[in-house]
PDB file of N, CA, C and O in Angstrom, chain B, residues numbered from 101:
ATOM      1  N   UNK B 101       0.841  -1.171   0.000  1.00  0.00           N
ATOM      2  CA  UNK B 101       0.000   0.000   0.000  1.00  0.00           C
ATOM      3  C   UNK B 101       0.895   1.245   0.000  1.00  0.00           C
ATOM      4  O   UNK B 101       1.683   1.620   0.868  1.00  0.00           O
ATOM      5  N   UNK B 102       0.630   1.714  -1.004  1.00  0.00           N
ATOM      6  CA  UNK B 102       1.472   3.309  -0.964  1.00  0.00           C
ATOM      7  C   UNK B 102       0.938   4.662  -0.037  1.00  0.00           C
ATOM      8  O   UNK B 102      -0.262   4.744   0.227  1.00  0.00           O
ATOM      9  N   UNK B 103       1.716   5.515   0.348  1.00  0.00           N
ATOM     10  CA  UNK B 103       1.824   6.155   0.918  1.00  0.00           C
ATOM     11  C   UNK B 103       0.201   7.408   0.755  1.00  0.00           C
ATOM     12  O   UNK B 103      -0.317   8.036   1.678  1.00  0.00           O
ATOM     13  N   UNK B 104      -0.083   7.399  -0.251  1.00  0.00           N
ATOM     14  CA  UNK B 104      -1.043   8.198  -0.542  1.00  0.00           C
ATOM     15  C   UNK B 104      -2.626   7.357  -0.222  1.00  0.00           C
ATOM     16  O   UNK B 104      -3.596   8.035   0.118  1.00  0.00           O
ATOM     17  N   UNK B 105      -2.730   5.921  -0.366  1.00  0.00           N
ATOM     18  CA  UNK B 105      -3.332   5.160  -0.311  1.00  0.00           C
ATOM     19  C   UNK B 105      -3.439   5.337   1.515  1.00  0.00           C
ATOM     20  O   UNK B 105      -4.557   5.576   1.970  1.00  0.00           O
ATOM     21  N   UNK B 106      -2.298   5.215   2.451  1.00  0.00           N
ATOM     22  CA  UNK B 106      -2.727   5.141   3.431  1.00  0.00           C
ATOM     23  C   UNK B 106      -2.904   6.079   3.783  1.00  0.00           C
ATOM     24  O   UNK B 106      -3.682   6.012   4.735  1.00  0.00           O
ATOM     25  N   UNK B 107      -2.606   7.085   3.557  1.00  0.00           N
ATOM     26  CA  UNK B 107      -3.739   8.377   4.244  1.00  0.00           C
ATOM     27  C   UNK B 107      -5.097   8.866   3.929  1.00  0.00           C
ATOM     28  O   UNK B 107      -5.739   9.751   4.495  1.00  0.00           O
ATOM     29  N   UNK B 108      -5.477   7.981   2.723  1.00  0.00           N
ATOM     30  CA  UNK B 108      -6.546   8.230   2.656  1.00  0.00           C
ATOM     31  C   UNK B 108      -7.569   7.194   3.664  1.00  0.00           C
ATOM     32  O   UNK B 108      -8.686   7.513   4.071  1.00  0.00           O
ATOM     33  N   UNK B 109      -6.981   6.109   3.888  1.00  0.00           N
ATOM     34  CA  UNK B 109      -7.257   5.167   5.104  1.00  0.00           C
ATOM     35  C   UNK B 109      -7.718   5.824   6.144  1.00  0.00           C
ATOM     36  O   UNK B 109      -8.867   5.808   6.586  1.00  0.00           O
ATOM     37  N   UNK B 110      -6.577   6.546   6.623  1.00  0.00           N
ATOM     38  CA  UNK B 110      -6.896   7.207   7.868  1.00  0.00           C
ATOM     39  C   UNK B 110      -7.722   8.511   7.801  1.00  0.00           C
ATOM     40  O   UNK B 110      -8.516   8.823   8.689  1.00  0.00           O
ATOM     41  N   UNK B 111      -7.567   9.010   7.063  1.00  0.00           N
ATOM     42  CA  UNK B 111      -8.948  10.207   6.729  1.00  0.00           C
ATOM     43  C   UNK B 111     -10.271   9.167   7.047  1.00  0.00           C
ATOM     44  O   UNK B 111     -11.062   9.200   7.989  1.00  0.00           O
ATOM     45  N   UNK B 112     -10.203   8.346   6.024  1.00  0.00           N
ATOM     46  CA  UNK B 112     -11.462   7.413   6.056  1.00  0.00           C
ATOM     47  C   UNK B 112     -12.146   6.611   7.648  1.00  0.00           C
ATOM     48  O   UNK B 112     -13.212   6.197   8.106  1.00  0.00           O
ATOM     49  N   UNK B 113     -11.082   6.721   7.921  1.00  0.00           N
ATOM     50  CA  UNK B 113     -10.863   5.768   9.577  1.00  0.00           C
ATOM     51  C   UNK B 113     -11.322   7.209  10.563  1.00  0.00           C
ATOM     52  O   UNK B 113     -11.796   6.960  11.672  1.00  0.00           O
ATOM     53  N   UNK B 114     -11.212   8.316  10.252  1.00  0.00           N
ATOM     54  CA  UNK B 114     -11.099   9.322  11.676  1.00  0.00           C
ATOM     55  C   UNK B 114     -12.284   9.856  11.114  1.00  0.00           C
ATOM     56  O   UNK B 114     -13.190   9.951  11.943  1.00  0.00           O
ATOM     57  N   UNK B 115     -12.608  10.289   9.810  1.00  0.00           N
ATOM     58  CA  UNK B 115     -14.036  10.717   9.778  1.00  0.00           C
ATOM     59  C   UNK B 115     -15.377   9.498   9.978  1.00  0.00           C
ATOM     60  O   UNK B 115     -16.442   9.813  10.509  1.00  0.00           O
ATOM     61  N   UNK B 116     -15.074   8.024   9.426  1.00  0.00           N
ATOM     62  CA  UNK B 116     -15.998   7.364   9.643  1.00  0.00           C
ATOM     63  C   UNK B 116     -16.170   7.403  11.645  1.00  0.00           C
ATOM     64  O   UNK B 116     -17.263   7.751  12.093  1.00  0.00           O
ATOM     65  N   UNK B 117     -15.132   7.061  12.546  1.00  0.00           N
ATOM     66  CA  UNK B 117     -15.362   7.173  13.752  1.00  0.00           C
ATOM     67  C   UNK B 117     -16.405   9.029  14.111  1.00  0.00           C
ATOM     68  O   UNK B 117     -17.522   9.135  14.617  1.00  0.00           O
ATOM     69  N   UNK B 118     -15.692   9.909  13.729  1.00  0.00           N
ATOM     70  CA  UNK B 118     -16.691  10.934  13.676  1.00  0.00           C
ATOM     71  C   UNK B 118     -17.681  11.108  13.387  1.00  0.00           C
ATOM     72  O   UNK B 118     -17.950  12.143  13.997  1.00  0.00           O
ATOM     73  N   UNK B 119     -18.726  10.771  12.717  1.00  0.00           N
ATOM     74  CA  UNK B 119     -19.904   9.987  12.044  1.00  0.00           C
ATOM     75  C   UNK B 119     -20.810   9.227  12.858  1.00  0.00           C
ATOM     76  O   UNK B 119     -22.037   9.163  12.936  1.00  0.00           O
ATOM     77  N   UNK B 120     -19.374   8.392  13.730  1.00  0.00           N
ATOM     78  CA  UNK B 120     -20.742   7.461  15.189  1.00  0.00           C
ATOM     79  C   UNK B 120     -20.278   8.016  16.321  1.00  0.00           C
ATOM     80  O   UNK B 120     -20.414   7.308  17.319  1.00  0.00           O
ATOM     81  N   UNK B 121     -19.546   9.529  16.544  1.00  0.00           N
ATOM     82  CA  UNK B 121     -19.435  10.131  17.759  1.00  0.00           C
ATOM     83  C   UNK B 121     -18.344  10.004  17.979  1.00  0.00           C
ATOM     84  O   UNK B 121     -18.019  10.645  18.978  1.00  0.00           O
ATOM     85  N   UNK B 122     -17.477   9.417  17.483  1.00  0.00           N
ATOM     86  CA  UNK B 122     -15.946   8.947  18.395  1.00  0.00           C
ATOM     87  C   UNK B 122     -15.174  10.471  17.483  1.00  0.00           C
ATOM     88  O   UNK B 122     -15.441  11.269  16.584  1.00  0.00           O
ATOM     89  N   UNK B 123     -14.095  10.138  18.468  1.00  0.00           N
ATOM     90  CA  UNK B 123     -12.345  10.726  17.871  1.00  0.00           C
ATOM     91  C   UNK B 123     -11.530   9.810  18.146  1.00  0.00           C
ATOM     92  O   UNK B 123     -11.682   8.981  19.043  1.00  0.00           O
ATOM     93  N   UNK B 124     -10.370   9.910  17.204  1.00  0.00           N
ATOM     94  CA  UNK B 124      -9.430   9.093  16.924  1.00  0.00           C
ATOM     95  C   UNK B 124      -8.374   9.507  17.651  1.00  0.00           C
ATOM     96  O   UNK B 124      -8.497  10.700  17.373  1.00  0.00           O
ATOM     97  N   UNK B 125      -7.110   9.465  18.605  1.00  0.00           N
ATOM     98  CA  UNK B 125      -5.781  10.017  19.028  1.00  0.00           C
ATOM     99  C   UNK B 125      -5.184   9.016  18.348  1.00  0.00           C
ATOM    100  O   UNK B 125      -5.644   7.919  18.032  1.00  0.00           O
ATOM    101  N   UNK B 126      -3.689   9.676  18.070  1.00  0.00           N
ATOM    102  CA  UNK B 126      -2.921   8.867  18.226  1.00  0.00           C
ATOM    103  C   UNK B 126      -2.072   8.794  19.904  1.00  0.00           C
ATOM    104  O   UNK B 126      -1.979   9.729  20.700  1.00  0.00           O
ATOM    105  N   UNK B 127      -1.678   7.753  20.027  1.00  0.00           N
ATOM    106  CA  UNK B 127      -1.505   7.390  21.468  1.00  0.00           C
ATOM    107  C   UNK B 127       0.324   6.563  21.298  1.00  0.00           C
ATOM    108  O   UNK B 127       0.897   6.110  20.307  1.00  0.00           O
ATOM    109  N   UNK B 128       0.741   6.671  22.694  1.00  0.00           N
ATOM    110  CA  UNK B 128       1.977   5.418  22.249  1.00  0.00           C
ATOM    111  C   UNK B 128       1.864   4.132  21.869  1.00  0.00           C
ATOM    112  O   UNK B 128       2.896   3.489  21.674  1.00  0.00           O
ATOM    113  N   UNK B 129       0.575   3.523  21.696  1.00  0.00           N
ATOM    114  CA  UNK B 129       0.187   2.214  21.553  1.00  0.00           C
ATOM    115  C   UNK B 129      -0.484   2.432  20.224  1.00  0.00           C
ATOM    116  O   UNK B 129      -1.175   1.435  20.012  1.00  0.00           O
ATOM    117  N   UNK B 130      -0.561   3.062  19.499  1.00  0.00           N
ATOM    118  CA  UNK B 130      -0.943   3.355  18.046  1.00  0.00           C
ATOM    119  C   UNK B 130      -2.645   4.218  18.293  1.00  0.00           C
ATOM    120  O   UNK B 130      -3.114   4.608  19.362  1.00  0.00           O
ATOM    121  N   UNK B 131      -3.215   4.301  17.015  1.00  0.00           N
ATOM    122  CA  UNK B 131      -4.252   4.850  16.917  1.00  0.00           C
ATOM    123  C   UNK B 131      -5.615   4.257  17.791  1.00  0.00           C
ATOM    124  O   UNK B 131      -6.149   3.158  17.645  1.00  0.00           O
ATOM    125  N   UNK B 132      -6.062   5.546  18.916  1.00  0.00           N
ATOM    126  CA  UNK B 132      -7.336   4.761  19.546  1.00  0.00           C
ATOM    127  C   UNK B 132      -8.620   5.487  19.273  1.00  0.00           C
ATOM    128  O   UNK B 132      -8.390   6.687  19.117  1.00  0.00           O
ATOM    129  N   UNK B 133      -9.737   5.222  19.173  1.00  0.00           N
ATOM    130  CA  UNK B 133     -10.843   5.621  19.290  1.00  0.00           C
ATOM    131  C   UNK B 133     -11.943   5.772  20.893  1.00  0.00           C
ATOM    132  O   UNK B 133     -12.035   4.912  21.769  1.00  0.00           O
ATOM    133  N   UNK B 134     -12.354   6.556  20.872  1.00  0.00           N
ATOM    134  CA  UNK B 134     -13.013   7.033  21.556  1.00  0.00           C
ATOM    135  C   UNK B 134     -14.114   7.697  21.771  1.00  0.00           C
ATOM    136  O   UNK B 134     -14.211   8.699  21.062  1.00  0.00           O
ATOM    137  N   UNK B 135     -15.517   7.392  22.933  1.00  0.00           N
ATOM    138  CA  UNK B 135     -16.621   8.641  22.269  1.00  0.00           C
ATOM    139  C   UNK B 135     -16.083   9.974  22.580  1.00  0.00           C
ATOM    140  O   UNK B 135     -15.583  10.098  23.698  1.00  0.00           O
ATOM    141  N   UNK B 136     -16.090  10.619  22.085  1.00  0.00           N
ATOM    142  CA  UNK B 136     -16.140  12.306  22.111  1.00  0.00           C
ATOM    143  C   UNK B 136     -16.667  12.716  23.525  1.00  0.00           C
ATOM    144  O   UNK B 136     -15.973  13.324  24.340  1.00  0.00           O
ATOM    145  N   UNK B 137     -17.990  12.318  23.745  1.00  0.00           N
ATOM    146  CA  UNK B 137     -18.378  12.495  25.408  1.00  0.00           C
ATOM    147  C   UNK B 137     -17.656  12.212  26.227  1.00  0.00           C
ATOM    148  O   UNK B 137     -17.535  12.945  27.208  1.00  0.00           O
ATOM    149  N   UNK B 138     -16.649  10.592  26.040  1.00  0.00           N
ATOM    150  CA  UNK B 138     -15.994  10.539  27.372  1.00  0.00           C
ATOM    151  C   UNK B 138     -14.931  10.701  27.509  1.00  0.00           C
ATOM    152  O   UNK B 138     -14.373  10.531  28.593  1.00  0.00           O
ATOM    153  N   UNK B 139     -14.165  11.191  26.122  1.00  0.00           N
ATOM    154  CA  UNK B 139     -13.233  12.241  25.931  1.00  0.00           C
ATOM    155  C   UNK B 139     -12.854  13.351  27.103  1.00  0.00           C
ATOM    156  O   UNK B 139     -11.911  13.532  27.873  1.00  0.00           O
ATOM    157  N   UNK B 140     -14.582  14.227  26.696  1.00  0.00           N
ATOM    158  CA  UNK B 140     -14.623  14.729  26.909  1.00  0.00           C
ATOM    159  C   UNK B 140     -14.969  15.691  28.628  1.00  0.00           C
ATOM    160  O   UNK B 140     -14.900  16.819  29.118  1.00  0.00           O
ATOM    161  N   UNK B 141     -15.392  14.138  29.000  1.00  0.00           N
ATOM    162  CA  UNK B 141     -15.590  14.139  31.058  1.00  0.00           C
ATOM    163  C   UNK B 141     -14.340  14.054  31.226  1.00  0.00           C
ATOM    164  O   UNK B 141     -14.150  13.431  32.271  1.00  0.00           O
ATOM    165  N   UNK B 142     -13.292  14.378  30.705  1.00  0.00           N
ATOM    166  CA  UNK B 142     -11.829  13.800  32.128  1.00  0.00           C
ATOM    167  C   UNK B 142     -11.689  15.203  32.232  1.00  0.00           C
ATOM    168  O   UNK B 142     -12.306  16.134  31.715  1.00  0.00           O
ATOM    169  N   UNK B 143     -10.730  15.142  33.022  1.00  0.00           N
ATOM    170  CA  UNK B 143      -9.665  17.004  33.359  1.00  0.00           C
ATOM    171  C   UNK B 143      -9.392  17.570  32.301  1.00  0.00           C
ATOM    172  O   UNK B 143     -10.021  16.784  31.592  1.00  0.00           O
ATOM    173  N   UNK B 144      -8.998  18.243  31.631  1.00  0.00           N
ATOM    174  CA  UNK B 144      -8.166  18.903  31.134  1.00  0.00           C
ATOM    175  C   UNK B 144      -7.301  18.576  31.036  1.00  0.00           C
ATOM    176  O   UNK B 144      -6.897  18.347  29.897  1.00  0.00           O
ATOM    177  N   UNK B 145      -6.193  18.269  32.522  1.00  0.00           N
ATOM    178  CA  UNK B 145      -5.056  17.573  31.566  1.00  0.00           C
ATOM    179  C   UNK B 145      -4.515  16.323  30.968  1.00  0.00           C
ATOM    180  O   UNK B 145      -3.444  15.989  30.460  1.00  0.00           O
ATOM    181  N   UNK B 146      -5.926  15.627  31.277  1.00  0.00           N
ATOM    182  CA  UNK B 146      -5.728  14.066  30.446  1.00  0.00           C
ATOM    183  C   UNK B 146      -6.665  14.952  28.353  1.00  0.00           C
ATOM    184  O   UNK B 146      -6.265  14.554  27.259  1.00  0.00           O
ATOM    185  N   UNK B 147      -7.643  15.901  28.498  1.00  0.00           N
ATOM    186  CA  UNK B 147      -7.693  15.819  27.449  1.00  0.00           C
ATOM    187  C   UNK B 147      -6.125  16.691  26.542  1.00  0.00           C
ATOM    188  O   UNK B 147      -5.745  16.813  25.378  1.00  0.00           O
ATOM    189  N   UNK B 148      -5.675  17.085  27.809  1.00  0.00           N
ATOM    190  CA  UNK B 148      -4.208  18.187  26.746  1.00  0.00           C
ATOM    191  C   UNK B 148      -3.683  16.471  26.688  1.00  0.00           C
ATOM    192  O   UNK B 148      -4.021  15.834  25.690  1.00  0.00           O
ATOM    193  N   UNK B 149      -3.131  15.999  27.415  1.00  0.00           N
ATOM    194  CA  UNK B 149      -2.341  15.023  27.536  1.00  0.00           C
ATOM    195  C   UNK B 149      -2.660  13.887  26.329  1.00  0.00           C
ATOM    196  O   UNK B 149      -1.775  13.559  25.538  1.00  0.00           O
ATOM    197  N   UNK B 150      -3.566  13.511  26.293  1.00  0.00           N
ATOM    198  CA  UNK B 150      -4.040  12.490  25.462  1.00  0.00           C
ATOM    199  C   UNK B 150      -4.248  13.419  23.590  1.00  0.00           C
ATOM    200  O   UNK B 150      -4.242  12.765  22.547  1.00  0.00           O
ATOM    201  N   UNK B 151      -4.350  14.421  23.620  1.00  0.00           N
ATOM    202  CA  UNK B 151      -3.540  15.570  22.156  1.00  0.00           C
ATOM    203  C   UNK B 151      -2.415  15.428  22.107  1.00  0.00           C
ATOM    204  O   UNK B 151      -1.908  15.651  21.007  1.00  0.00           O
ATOM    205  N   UNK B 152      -1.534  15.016  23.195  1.00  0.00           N
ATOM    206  CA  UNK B 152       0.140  15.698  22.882  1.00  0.00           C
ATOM    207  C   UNK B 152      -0.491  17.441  23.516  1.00  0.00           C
ATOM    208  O   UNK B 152       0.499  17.376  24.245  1.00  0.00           O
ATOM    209  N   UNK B 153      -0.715  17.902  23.639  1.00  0.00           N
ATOM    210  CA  UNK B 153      -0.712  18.943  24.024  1.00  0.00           C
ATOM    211  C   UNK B 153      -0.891  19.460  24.956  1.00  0.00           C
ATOM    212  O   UNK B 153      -1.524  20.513  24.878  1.00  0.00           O
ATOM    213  N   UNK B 154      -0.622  19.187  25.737  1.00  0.00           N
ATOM    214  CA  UNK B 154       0.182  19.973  27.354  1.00  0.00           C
ATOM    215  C   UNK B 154       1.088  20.905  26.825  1.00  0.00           C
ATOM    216  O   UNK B 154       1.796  20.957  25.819  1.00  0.00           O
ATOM    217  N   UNK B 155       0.842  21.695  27.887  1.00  0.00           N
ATOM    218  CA  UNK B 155       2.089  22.862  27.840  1.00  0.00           C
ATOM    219  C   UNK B 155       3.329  21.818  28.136  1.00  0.00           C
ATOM    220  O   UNK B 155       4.327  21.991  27.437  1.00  0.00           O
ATOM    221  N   UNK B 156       3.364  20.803  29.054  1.00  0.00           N
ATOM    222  CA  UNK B 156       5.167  19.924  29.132  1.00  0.00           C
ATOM    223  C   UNK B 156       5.368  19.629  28.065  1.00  0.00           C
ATOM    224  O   UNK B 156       6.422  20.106  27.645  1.00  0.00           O
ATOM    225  N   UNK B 157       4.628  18.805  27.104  1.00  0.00           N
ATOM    226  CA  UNK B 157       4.859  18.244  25.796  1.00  0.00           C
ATOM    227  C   UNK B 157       5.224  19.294  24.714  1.00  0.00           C
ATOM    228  O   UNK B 157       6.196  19.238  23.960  1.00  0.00           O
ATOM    229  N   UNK B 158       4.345  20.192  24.764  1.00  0.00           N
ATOM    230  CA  UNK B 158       4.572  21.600  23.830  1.00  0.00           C
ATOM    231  C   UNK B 158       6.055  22.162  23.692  1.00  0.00           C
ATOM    232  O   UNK B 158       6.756  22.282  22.688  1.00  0.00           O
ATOM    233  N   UNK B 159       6.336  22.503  25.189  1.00  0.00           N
ATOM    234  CA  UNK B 159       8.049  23.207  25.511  1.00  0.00           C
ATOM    235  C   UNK B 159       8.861  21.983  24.328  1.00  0.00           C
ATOM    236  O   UNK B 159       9.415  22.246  23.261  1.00  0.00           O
ATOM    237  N   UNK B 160       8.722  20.992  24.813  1.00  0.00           N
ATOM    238  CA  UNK B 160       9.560  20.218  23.755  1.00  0.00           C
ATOM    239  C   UNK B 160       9.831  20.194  22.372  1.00  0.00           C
ATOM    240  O   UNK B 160      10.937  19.980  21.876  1.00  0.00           O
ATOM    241  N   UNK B 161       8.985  20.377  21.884  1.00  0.00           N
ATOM    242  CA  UNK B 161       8.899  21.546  20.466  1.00  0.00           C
ATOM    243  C   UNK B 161       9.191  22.383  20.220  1.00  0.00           C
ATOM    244  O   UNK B 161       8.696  22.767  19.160  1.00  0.00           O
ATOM    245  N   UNK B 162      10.127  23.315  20.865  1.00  0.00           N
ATOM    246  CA  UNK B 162      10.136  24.499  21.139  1.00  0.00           C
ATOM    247  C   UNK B 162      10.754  25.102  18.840  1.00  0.00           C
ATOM    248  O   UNK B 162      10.588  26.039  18.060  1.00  0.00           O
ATOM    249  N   UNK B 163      11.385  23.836  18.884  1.00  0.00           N
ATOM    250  CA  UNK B 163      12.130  24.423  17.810  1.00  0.00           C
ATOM    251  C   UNK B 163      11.420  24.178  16.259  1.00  0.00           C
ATOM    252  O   UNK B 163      11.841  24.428  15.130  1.00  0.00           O
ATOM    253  N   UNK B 164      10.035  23.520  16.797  1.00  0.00           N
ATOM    254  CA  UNK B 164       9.023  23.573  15.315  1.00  0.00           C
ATOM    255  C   UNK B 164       8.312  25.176  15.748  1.00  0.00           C
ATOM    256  O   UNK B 164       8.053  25.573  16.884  1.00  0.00           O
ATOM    257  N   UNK B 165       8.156  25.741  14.731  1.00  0.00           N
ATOM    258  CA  UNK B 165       7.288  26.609  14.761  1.00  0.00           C
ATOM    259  C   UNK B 165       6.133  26.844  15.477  1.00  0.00           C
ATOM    260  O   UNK B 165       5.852  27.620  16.391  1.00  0.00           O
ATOM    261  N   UNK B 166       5.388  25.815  14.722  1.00  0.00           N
ATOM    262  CA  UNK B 166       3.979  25.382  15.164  1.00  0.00           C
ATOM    263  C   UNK B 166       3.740  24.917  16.676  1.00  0.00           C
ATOM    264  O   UNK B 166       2.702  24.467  17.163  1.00  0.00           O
ATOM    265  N   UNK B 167       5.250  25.196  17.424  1.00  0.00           N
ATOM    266  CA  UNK B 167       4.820  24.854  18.878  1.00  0.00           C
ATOM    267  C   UNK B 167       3.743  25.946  19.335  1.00  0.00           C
ATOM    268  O   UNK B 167       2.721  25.686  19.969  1.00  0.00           O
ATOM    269  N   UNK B 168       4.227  27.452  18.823  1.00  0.00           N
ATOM    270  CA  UNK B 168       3.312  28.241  19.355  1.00  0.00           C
ATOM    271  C   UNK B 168       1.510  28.021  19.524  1.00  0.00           C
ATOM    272  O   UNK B 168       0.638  28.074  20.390  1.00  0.00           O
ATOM    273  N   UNK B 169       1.625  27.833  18.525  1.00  0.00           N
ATOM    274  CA  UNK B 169      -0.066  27.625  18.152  1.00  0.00           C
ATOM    275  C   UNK B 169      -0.740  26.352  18.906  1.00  0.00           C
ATOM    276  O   UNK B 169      -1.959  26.299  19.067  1.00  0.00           O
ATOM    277  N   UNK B 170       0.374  25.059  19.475  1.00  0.00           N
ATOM    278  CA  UNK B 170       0.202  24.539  20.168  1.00  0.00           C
ATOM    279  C   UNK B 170      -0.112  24.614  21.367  1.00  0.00           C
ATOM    280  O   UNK B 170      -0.946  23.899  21.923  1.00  0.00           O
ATOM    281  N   UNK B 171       0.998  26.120  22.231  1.00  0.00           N
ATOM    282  CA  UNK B 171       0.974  26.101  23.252  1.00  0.00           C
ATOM    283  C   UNK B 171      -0.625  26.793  23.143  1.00  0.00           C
ATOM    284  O   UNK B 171      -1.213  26.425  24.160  1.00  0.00           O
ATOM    285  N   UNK B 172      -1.344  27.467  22.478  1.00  0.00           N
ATOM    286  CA  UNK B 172      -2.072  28.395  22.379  1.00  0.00           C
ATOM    287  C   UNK B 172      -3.470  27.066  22.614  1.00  0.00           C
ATOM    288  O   UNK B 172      -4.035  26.816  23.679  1.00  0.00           O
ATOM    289  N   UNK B 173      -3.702  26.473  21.394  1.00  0.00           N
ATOM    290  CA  UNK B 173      -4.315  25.377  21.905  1.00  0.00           C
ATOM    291  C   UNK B 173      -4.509  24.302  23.070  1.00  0.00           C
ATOM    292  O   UNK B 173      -5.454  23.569  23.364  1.00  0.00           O
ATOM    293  N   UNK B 174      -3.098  24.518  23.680  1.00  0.00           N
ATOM    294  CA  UNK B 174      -3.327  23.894  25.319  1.00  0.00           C
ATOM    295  C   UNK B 174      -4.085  25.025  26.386  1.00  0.00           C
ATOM    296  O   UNK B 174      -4.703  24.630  27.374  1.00  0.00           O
ATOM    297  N   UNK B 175      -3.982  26.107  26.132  1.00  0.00           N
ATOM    298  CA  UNK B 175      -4.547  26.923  27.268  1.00  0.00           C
ATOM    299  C   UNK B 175      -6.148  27.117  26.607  1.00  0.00           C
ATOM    300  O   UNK B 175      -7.071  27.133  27.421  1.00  0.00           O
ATOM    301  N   UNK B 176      -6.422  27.243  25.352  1.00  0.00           N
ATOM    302  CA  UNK B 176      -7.422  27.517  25.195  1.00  0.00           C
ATOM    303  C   UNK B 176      -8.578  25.738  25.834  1.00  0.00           C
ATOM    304  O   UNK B 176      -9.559  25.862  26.568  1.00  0.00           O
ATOM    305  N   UNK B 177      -8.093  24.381  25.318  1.00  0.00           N
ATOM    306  CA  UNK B 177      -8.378  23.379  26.166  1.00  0.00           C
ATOM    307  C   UNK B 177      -8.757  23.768  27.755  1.00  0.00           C
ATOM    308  O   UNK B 177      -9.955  23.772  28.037  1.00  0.00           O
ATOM    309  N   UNK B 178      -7.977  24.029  28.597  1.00  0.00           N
ATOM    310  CA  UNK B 178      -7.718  24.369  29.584  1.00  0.00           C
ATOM    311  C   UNK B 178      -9.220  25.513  30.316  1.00  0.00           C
ATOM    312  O   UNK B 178      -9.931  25.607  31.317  1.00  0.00           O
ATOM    313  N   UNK B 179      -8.981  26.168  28.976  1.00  0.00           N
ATOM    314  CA  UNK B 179      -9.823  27.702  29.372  1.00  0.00           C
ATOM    315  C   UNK B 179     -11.282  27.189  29.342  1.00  0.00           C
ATOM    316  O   UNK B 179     -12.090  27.676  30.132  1.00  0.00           O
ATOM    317  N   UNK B 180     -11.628  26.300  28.531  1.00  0.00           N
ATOM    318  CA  UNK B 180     -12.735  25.708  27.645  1.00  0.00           C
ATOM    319  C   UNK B 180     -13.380  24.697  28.614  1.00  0.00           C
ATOM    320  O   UNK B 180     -14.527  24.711  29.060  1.00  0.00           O
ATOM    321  N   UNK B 181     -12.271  23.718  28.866  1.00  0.00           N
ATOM    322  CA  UNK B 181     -12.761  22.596  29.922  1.00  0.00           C
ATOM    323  C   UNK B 181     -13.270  23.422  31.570  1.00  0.00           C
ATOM    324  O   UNK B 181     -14.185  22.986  32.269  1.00  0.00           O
ATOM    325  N   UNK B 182     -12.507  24.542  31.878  1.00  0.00           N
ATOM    326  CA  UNK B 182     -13.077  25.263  33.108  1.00  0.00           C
ATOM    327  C   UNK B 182     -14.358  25.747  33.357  1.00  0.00           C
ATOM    328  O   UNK B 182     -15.129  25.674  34.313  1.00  0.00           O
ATOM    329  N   UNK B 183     -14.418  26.714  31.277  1.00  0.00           N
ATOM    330  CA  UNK B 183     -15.736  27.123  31.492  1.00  0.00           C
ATOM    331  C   UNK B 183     -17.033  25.896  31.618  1.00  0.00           C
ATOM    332  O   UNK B 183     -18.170  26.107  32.041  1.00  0.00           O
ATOM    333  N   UNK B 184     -16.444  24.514  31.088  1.00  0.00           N
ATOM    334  CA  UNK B 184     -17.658  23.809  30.959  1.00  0.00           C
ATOM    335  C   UNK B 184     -17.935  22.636  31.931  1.00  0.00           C
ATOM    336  O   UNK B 184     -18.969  21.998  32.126  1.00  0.00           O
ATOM    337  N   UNK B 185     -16.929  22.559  32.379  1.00  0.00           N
ATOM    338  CA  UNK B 185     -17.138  22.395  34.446  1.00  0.00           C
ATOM    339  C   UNK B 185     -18.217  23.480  35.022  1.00  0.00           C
ATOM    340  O   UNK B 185     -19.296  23.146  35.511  1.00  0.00           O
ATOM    341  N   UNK B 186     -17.828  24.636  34.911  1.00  0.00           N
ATOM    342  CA  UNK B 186     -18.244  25.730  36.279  1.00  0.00           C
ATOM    343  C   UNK B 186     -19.491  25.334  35.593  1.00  0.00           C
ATOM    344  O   UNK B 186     -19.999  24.389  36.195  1.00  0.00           O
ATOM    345  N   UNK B 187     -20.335  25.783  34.323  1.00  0.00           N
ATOM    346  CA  UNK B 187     -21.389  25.457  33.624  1.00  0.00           C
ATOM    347  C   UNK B 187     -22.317  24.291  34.017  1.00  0.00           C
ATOM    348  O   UNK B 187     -23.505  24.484  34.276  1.00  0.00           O
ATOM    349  N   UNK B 188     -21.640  22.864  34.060  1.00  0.00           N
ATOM    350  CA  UNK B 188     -22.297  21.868  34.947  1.00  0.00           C
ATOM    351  C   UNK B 188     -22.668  21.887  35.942  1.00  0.00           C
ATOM    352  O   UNK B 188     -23.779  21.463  36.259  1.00  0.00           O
ATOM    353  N   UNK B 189     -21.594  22.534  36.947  1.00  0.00           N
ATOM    354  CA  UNK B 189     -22.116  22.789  37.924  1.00  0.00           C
ATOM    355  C   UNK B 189     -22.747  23.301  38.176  1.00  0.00           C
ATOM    356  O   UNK B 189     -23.158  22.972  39.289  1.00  0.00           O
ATOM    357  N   UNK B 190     -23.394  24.383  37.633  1.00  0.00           N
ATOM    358  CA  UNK B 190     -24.584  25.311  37.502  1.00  0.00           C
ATOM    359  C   UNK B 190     -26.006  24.797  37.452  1.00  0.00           C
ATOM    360  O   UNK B 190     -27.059  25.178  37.964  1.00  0.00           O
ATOM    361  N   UNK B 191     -25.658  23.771  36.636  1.00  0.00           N
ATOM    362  CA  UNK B 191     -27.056  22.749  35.804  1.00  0.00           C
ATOM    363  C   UNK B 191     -27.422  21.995  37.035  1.00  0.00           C
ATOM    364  O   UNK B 191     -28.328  21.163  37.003  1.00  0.00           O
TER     365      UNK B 191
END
């Protein structure tokens, strides 16, 4: 299977899981799926953590570019998961 062939795999693989609710990470144990909901109940820093994107993981990048926009995406996670805690708790 050539190289172009398998990414269209995995397009095919991360949007079909999107479709029945899940997201796909990649993880150290290869690609996992997951529902989106229960994704989405942990802390914050299992959802930065389970992105690669923690601010610890981020610093390590320091020398791709795109760390920035990373680090930017870990706080906005962060900012996002707070507001939608305090929000529950409200409910």
């Amino acid at each position: 299977m050539d190289e172009k062939q398998k990414e269209e795999n995995l397009k095919n693989l991360i949007n079909g899981e999107w479709e029945k609710g899940n997201i796909v990470v990649a993880t150290f144990e290869g690609l996992q799926c997951m529902p989106l909901e229960d994704f989405l109940n942990q802390p914050a820093d299992g959802i930065s953590y389970d992105l690669n994107r923690s601010e610890e993981i981020v610093w390590t990048f320091i020398n791709d570019p795109k760390w920035v926009n990373d680090f930017a995406v870990a706080k906005t996670i962060r900012t996002l998961k707070e507001r939608l805690d305090k929000a529950n708790e409200k409910a």
